[in-house]
C-alpha positions, 0 to 999 in steps of 0.5 A: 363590521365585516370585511371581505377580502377576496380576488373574487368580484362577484363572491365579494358582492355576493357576500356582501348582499347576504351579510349586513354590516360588510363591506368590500375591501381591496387594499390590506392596509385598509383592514389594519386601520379598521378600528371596528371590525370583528371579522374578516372573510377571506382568500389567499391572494398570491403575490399581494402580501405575505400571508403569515405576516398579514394574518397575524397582524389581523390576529393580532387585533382579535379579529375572527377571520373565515378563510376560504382556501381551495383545498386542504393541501395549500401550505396556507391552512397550516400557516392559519391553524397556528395562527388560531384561524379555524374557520376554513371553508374549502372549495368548492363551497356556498355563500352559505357555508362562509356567511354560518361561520360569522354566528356559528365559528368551527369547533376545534373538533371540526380542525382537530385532524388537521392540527393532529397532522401539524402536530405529528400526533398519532390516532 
């Protein structure tokens, strides 16, 4: 089962047609509880949930989670690479792009230079 959680309405729908077995969710409580779900396809949502907390109690129940962020400099992408979270996709972007990852995750050689800057490690 996939879950897509974003603010976006039409990416949601959008999402949903190209993906089978999804479903739309709109509270975080709701993927919690979800008992089947393997992945989990999302945006930051300001405001709403604090986005360490929640992510890790997503990871927490191995659920793989393809996050959709708006540029390599939010203080998120951080917070999700120590979470293990490294299917990022930054827009601007297409449906495709997002509905890749579920089959084919990014390999560590694809975050690696972002982890490299968390890390302070040197060429």
């Amino acid at each position: 089962m996939v879950l897509i959680f974003t603010e976006n309405e039409q990416l949601n729908n959008e999402l949903n047609k190209k993906i089978e077995d999804s479903r739309i969710v709109y509270y975080p409580e709701y993927i919690l509880e979800e008992k089947e779900a393997t992945t989990l396809i999302a945006t930051v949502q300001q405001n709403k949930y604090n986005f360490k907390e929640f992510m890790f109690k997503v990871r927490s129940k191995n659920i793989q989670v393809i996050l959709i962020l708006e540029n390599e400099n939010v203080k998120e992408l951080k917070e999700a690479l120590t979470l293990g979270i490294y299917d990022i996709v930054f827009d601007p972007f297409d449906i495709e792009e997002v509905t890749k990852r579920i089959t084919n995750p990014n390999p560590f050689s694809k975050i690696s230079k972002y982890i490299k800057d968390i890390l302070e490690l040197e060429n």
